[in-house]
C-alpha positions in Angstrom: 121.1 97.2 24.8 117.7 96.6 27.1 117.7 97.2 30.6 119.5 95.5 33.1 117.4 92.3 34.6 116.3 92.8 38.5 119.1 90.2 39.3 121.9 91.3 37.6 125.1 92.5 39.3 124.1 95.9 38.1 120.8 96.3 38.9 121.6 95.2 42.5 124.9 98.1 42.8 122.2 100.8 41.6 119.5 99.2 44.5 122.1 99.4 47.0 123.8 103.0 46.4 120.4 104.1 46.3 119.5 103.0 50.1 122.2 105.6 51.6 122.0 109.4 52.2 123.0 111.2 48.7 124.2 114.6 48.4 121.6 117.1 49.1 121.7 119.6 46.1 120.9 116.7 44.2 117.4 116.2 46.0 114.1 117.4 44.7 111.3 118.2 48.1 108.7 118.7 45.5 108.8 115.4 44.2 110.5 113.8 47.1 113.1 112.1 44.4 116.9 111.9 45.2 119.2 111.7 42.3 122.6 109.9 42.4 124.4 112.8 40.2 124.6 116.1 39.0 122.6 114.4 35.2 120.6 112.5 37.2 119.0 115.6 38.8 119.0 117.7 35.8 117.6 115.0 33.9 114.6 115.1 36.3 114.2 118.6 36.3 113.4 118.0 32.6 110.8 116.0 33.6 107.0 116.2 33.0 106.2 115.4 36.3 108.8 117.9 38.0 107.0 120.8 36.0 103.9 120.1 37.2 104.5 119.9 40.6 106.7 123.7 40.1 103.0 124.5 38.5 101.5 123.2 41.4 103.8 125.0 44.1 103.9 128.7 42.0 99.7 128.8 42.6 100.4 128.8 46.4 103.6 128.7 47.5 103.1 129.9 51.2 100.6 126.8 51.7 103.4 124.0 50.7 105.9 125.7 53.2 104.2 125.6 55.4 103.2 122.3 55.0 106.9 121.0 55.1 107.8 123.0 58.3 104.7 121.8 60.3 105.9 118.3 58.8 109.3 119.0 60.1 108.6 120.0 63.4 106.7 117.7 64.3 109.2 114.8 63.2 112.1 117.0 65.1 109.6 116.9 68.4 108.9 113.5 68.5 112.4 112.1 67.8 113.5 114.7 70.4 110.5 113.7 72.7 111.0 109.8 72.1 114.6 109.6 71.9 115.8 111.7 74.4 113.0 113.3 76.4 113.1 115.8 79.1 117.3 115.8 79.1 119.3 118.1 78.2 121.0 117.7 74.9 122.5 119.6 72.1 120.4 120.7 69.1 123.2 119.4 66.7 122.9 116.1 68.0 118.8 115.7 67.5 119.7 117.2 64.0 122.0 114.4 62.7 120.0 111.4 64.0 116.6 113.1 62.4 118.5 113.3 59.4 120.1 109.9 59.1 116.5 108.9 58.1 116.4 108.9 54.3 112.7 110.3 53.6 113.4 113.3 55.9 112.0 116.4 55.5 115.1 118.9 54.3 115.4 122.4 56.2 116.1 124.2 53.1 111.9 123.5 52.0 110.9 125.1 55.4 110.4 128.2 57.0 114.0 128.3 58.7 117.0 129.0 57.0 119.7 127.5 59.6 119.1 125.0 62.7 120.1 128.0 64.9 117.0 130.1 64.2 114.6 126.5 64.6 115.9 126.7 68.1 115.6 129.8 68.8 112.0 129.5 67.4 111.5 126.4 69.8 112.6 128.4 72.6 110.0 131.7 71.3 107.1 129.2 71.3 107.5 127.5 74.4 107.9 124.3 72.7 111.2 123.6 74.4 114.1 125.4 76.7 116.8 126.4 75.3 120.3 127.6 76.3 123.4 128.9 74.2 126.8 128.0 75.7 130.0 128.3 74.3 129.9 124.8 72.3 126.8 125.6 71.0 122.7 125.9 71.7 121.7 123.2 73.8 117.5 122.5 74.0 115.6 120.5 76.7 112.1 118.9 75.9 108.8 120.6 77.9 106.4 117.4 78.1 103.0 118.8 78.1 101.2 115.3 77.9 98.3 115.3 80.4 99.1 111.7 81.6 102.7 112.4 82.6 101.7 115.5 84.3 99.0 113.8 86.0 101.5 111.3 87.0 104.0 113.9 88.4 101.5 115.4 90.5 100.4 112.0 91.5 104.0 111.7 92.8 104.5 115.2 94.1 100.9 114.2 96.0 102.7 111.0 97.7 105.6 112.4 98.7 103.7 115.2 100.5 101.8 112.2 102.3 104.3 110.6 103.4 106.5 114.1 104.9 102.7 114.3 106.5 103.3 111.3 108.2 106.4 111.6 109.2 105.5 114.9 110.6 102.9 113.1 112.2 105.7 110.6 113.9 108.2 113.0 114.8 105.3 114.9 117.0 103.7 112.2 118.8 107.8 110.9 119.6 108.3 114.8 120.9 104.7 114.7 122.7 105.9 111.6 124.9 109.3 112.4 125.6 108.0 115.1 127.1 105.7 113.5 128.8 108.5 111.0 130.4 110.6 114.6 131.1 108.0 116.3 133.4 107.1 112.7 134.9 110.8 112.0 135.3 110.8 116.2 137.0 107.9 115.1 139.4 109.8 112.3 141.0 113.0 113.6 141.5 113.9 112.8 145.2 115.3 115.5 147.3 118.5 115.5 149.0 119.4 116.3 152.6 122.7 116.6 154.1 123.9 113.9 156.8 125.0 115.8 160.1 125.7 114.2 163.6 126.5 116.6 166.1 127.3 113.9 168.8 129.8 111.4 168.2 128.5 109.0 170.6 124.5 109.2 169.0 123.4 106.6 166.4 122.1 107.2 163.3 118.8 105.9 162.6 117.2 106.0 158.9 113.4 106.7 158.4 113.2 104.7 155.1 109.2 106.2 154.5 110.2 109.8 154.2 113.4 109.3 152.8 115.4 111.7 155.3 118.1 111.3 157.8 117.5 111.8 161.5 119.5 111.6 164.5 118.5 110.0 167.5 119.7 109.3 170.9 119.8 105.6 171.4 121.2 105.4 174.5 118.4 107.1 176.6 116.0 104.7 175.0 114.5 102.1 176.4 114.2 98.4 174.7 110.8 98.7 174.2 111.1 102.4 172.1 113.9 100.5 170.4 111.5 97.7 169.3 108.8 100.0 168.1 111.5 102.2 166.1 112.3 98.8 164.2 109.0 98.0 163.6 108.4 101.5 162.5 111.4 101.2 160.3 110.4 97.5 159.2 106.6 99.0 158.4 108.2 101.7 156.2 110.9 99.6 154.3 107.4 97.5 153.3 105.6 100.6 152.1 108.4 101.8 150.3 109.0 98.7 148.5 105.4 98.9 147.3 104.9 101.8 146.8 107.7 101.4 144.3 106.5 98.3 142.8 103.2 100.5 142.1 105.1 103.1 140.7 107.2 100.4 138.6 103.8 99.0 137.1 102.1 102.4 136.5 105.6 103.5 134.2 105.3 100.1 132.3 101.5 100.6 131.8 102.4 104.2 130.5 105.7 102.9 128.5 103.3 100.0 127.5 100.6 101.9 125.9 103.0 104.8 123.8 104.4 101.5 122.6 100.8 100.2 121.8 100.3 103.9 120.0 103.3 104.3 118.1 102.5 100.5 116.7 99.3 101.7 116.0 100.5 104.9 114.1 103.0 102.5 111.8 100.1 100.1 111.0 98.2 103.1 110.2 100.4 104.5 107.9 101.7 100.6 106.5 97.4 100.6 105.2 98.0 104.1 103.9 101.0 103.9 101.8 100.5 103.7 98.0 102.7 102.5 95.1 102.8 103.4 91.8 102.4 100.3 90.1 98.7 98.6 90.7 98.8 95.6 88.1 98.3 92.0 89.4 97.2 88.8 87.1 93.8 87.5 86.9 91.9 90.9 87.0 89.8 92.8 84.8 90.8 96.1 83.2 89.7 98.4 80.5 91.3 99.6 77.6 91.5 103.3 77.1 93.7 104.8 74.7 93.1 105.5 71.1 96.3 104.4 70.0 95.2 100.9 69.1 92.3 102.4 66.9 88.3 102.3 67.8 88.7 98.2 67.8 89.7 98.1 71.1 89.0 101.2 72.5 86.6 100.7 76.0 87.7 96.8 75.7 87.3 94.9 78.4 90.3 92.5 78.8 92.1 90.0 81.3 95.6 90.3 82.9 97.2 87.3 81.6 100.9 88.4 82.7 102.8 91.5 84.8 106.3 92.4 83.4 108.3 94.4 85.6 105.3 95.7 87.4 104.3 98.6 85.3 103.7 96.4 81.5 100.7 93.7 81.6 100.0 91.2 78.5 95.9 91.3 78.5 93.5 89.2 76.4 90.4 91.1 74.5 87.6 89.4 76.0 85.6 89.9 72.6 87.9 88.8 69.9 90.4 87.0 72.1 93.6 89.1 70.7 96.4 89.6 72.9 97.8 92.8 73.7 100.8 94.4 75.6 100.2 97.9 77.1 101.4 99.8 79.8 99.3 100.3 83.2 99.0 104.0 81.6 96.3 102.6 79.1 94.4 100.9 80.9 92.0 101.1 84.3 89.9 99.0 86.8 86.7 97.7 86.4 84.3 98.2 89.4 81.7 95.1 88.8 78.5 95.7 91.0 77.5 94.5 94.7 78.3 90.5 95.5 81.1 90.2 93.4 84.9 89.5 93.6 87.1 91.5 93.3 91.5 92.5 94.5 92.6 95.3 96.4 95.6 96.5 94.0 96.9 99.3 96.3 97.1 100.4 99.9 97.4 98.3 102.9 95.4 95.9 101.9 97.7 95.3 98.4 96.7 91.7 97.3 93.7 90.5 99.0 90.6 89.2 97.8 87.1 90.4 99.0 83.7 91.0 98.4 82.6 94.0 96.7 79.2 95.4 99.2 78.8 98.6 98.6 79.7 102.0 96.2 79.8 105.4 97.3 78.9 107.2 93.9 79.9 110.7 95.6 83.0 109.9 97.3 84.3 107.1 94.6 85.1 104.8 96.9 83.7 101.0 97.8 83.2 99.3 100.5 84.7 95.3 100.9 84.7 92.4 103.0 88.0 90.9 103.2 87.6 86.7 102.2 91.1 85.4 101.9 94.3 85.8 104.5 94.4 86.5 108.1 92.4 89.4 107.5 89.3 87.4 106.5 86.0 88.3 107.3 87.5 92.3 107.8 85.1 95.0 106.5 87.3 97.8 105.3 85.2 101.1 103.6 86.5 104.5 101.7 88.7 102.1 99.5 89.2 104.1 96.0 87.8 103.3 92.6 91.4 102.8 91.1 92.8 100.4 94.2 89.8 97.6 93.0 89.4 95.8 89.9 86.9 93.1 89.2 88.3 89.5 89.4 88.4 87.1 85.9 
């Protein structure tokens, strides 16, 4: 009888059995071949092709294991890195979803006889942490990527910045409540005690010294009596202001910390930073290899920002579209007399006028042209907080 047709109900069984995970002693990692059965697999051991790759292997054995356990862990690592990354998981788990994938590498053609000592090599070469527990080894990722540990100390960097500024708060606060403590010392009024030693004298009040004296008023005349009121009328005046004075030199002083603590929060508004820098309509440049030589050093327009950190660009050479993350790409700096968008800072979102660039520093100098802040010169802005305009 021939064979079965490509259609037939048979032929299309055999397809799908084929697709799943078979046993393993019935898998060749010479030849990369799974057999369904126990005659399947000793059928292809018979095989021409099976002998010469045994031929093949028994010339240099050491060189094809260690092909298959460089090819091993590096699959292990990325699914680990990729699916997982720096959490802590069990090794067991990694293990089963690596080898759900049918064209997997098997342990038994590599250097390591159980999953155990793979993790405990892991842990030797400092490829990941490692921990044994009572349910089992657990291992934890160590990303070593120079663009995420530029990032971290990027963020380590920023929060430093900011406890420097509120550092920076909390002092100046401290230096002018102090201030209002030793003013408020200075003009503490002193207290005298109110005695009459006559019953029959009056009590008269000298309002510009602020004590109490007694006074005799009946061997006064009307005429000493009218000069003690206008004495006493003449001092009430001072007093009041000489307290008005006061009154306007506290909300002068009250005024101007007010002034410099609004000054300090601007200050440190224009000094923030955010981690995300896209905006549409600006001109970047590609730079990872990823995407091949084709579009490496490509120029390219933000056509779209999705959820801040993901831009859609378009290749201004071939006009292909691309979606990359903002860790791919960076700004353009176009030269003197051109547009261009502050993407970070203060300053987040306006348009200027590129007018100078300070090779040594890395920095530019702009003129604000859109917003309130038009017309503003603003210098010392950073290479990476500018892009050129489309």
């Amino acid at each position: 009888m021939g064979k079965s047709d490509f259609l037939s109900p048979k032929a299309i069984a055999n397809r799908i059995k084929s697709k799943g995970l078979q046993k393993l002693r019935w898998y060749c990692q010479m030849c990369q071949k799974q057999c369904r059965d126990e005659n399947g697999f000793k059928c292809h051991c018979m095989s021409e092709s099976h002998q010469r790759q045994l031929l093949l292997a028994s010339e240099n054995p050491q060189q094809f294991m260690d092909y298959f356990s460089e090819e091993f862990r590096n699959d292990f690592l990325e699914l680990l890195r990729r699916r997982f990354g720096t959490k802590r998981v069990h090794n067991n788990i990694v293990y089963n979803e690596y080898i759900s994938h049918r064209e997997h590498i098997h342990m038994n053609a590599t250097q390591w006889e159980t999953l155990t000592d793979f993790t405990k090599w892991l842990g030797r070469e400092g490829l990941c942490k490692v921990d044994e527990t009572p349910k089992g080894w657990y291992i934890q990722y160590i990303d070593r990527d120079p663009e995420t540990i530029r990032r971290q100390q990027e963020q380590e960097r920023k929060k430093k910045q900011d406890l420097d500024d509120e550092e920076k708060t909390a002092k100046f606060i401290e230096q002018q409540v102090r201030r209002g403590l030793e003013g408020k010392e200075l003009e503490m009024p002193v207290y005298t005690e109110l005695n009459r030693e006559n019953e029959e004298e009056k009590v008269a009040f000298n309002l510009n010294k602020g004590a109490s004296t007694s006074v005799a008023a009946s061997s006064k005349t009307s005429s000493v009596l009218g000069q003690n009121a206008l004495k006493m009328v003449e001092g009430a005046v001072k007093r009041k202001e000489a307290a008005h004075s006061s009154g306007q030199l506290k909300e002068k002083k009250k005024k101007s910390a007010l002034d410099e603590i609004m000054e300090l929060e601007e200050e440190k508004k224009r000094t923030s930073r955010r981690d995300y820098w896209l905006q549409p309509e600006i001109i970047v440049k590609i730079v990872t290899k990823k995407l091949g030589e084709k579009y490496h050093k490509k120029k390219a327009v933000v056509k779209e920002v999705i959820d801040k950190y993901t831009a859609v660009v378009k290749v201004i050479d071939s006009g292909d579209k691309l979606k990359l993350d903002q860790t791919h790409l960076e700004t353009v700096i176009p030269a003197p007399g051109k547009k261009v968008m502050v993407l970070n800072g203060g300053y987040r979102g306006n348009e200027g006028i590129l007018e100078s660039i300070n090779e040594k520093r890395f920095s530019v100098t702009i003129t604000i042209d859109s917003g309130p802040l038009k017309g503003r010169r603003v210098e010392d802005i950073l290479y990476e907080d500018v892009s050129k305009l489309a």
